[in-house]
C-alpha positions in Angstrom: -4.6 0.4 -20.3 -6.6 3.7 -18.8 -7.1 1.5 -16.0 -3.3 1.3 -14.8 -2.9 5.0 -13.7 -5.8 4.3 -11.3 -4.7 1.4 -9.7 -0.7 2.8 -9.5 -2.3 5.7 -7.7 -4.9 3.9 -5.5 -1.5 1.4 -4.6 0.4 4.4 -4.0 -1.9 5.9 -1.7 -2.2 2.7 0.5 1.1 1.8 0.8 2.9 5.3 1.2 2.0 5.8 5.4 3.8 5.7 8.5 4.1 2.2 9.6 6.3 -0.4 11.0 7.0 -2.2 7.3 7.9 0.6 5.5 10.0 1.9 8.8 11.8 -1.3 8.7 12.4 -0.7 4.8 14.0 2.9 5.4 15.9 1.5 7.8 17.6 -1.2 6.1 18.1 1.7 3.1 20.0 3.4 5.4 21.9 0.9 7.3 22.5 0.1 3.7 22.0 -4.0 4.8 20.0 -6.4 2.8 18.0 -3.9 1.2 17.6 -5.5 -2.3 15.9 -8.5 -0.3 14.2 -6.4 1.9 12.5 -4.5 -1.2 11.9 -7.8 -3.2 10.1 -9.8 -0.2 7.7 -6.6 0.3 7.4 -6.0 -3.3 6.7 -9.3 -4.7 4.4 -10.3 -1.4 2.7 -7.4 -1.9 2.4 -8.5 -6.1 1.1 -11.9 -5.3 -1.4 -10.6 -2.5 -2.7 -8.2 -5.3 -3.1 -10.9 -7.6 -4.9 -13.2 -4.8 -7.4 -10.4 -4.4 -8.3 -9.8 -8.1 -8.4 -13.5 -8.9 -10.5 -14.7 -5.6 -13.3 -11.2 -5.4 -13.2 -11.5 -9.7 -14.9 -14.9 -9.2 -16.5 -14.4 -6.4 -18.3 -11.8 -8.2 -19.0 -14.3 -10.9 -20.8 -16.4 -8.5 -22.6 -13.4 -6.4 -23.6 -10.8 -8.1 -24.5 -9.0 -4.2 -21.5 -9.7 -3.2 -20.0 -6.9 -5.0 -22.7 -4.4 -3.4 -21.7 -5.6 0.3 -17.7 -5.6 -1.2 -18.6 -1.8 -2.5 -19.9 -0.6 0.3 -17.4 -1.9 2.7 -15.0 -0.6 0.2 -16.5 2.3 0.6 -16.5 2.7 4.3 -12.5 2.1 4.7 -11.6 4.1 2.2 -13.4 6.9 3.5 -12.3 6.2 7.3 -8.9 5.6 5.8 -8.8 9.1 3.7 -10.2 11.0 7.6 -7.6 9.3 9.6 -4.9 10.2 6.8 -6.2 14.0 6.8 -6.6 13.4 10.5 -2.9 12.4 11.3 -2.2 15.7 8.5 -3.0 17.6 11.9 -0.2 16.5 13.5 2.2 14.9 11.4 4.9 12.3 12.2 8.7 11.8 11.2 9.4 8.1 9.4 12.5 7.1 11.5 14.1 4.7 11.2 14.3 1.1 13.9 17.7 1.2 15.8 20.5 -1.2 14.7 20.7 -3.4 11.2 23.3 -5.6 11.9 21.1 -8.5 11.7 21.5 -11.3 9.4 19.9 -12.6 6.1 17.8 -15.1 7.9 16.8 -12.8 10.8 16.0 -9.7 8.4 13.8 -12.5 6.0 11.8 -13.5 8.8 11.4 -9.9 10.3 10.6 -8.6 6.5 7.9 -11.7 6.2 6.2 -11.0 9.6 5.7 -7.5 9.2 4.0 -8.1 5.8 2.2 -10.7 6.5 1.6 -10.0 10.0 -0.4 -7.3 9.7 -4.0 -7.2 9.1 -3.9 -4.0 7.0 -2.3 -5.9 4.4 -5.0 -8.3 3.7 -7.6 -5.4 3.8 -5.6 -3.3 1.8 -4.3 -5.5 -1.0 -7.1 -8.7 -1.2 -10.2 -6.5 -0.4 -10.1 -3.3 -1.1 -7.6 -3.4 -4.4 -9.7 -6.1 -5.4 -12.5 -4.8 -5.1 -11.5 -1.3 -6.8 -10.2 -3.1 -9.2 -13.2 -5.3 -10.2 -15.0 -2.0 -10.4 -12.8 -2.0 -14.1 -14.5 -5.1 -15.6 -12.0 -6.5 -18.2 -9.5 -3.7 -17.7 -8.9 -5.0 -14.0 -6.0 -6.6 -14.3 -4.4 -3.5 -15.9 -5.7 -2.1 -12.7 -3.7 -4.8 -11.0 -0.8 -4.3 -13.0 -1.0 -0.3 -12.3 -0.9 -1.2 -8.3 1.5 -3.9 -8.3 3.9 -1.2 -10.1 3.4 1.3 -7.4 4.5 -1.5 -4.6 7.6 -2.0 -6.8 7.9 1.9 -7.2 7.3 2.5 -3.4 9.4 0.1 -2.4 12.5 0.3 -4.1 12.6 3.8 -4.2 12.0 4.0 -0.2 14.8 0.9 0.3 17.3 2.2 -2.6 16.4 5.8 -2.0 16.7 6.7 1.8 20.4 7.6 2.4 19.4 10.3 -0.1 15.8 11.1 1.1 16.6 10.4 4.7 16.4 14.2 5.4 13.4 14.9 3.9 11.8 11.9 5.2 12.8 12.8 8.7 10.9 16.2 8.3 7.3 16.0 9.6 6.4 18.3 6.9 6.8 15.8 4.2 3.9 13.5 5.9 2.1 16.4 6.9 1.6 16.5 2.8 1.5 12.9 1.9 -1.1 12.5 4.6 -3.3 15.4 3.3 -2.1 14.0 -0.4 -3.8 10.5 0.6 -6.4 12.1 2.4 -7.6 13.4 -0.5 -7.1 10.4 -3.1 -8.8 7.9 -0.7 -12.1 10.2 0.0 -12.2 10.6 -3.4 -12.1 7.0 -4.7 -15.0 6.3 -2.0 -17.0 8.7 -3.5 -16.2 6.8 -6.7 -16.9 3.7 -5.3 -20.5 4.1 -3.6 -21.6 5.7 -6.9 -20.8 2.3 -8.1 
């Protein structure tokens, strides 16, 4: 159970950034279209892609014992280059707005939700290796670890999809990244260090 609050934060702080995915959520929260789908493709893909990664490096780990020294240490690395390019883009921060339009229909907005999860190698290095990784760091309590991060997709999501009309102010400001950037700067530094001490 201690091991949740870890893996809800370490979830958080990779899926809270600018990017095209969670642009495309906002938007459909505003445009007010399709957004319980939108939220529950990105939510449960990012769910089962979580699982994948703590099931597959969990026995791979089983099997070879170095491989969790290589998967620490290129663990490591991201997370560090992750937490400098977050505190990096802190310097000049961004405004989430929204794609133009959201007419589109169910099948269109499916297929544009799917591509940009899947579609985009972060994902894979994000959710299979590196929260896989973290969370085989936990021994037995991994899959609480899991369950932490799969709760801060479903957090993330629906409260970025259900929440923008609301938030869609404060998310336009560049101030509010400037402090999630530093915010994730921080976390993902931090959990290196963590890491490499093994």
């Amino acid at each position: 159970m201690p091991a949740a609050l870890p893996g809800l934060l370490t979830g958080l702080s990779l899926i809270v950034a600018i990017g095209a995915q969670n642009a495309y959520v906002l938007k459909q929260g505003l445009t007010r279209h399709h957004v319980g789908l939108v939220v529950a493709i990105c939510a449960v893909s990012d769910a089962l892609l979580i699982t994948v990664g703590v099931s597959g490096v969990g026995a791979l780990v089983q099997d070879h014992p170095t491989a969790m020294t290589v998967l620490r240490w290129v663990g490591g690395a991201y997370l560090a280059a992750y937490g400098v390019r977050s505190l990096w883009k802190a310097r000049r921060p961004q405004a989430l707005n929204p794609l133009e339009g959201g007419g589109a229909g169910r099948r269109t907005v499916v297929a544009t939700t799917l591509a940009l999860t899947y579609l985009n190698p972060h994902v894979y290095l994000d959710t299979v290796l590196m929260l896989g990784s973290i969370a085989n760091q936990h021994g037995e309590a991994r899959w609480w670890f899991a369950a932490g991060a799969v709760a801060g997709s479903f957090l993330w999501f629906t409260t970025l999809g259900f929440g923008a009309r609301a938030a869609s102010r404060v998310m336009s400001r560049p101030a509010t990244w400037r402090v999630l950037d530093l915010v994730i700067g921080v976390v993902m530094i931090a959990l290196a260090v963590r890491l490499l001490r093994g």
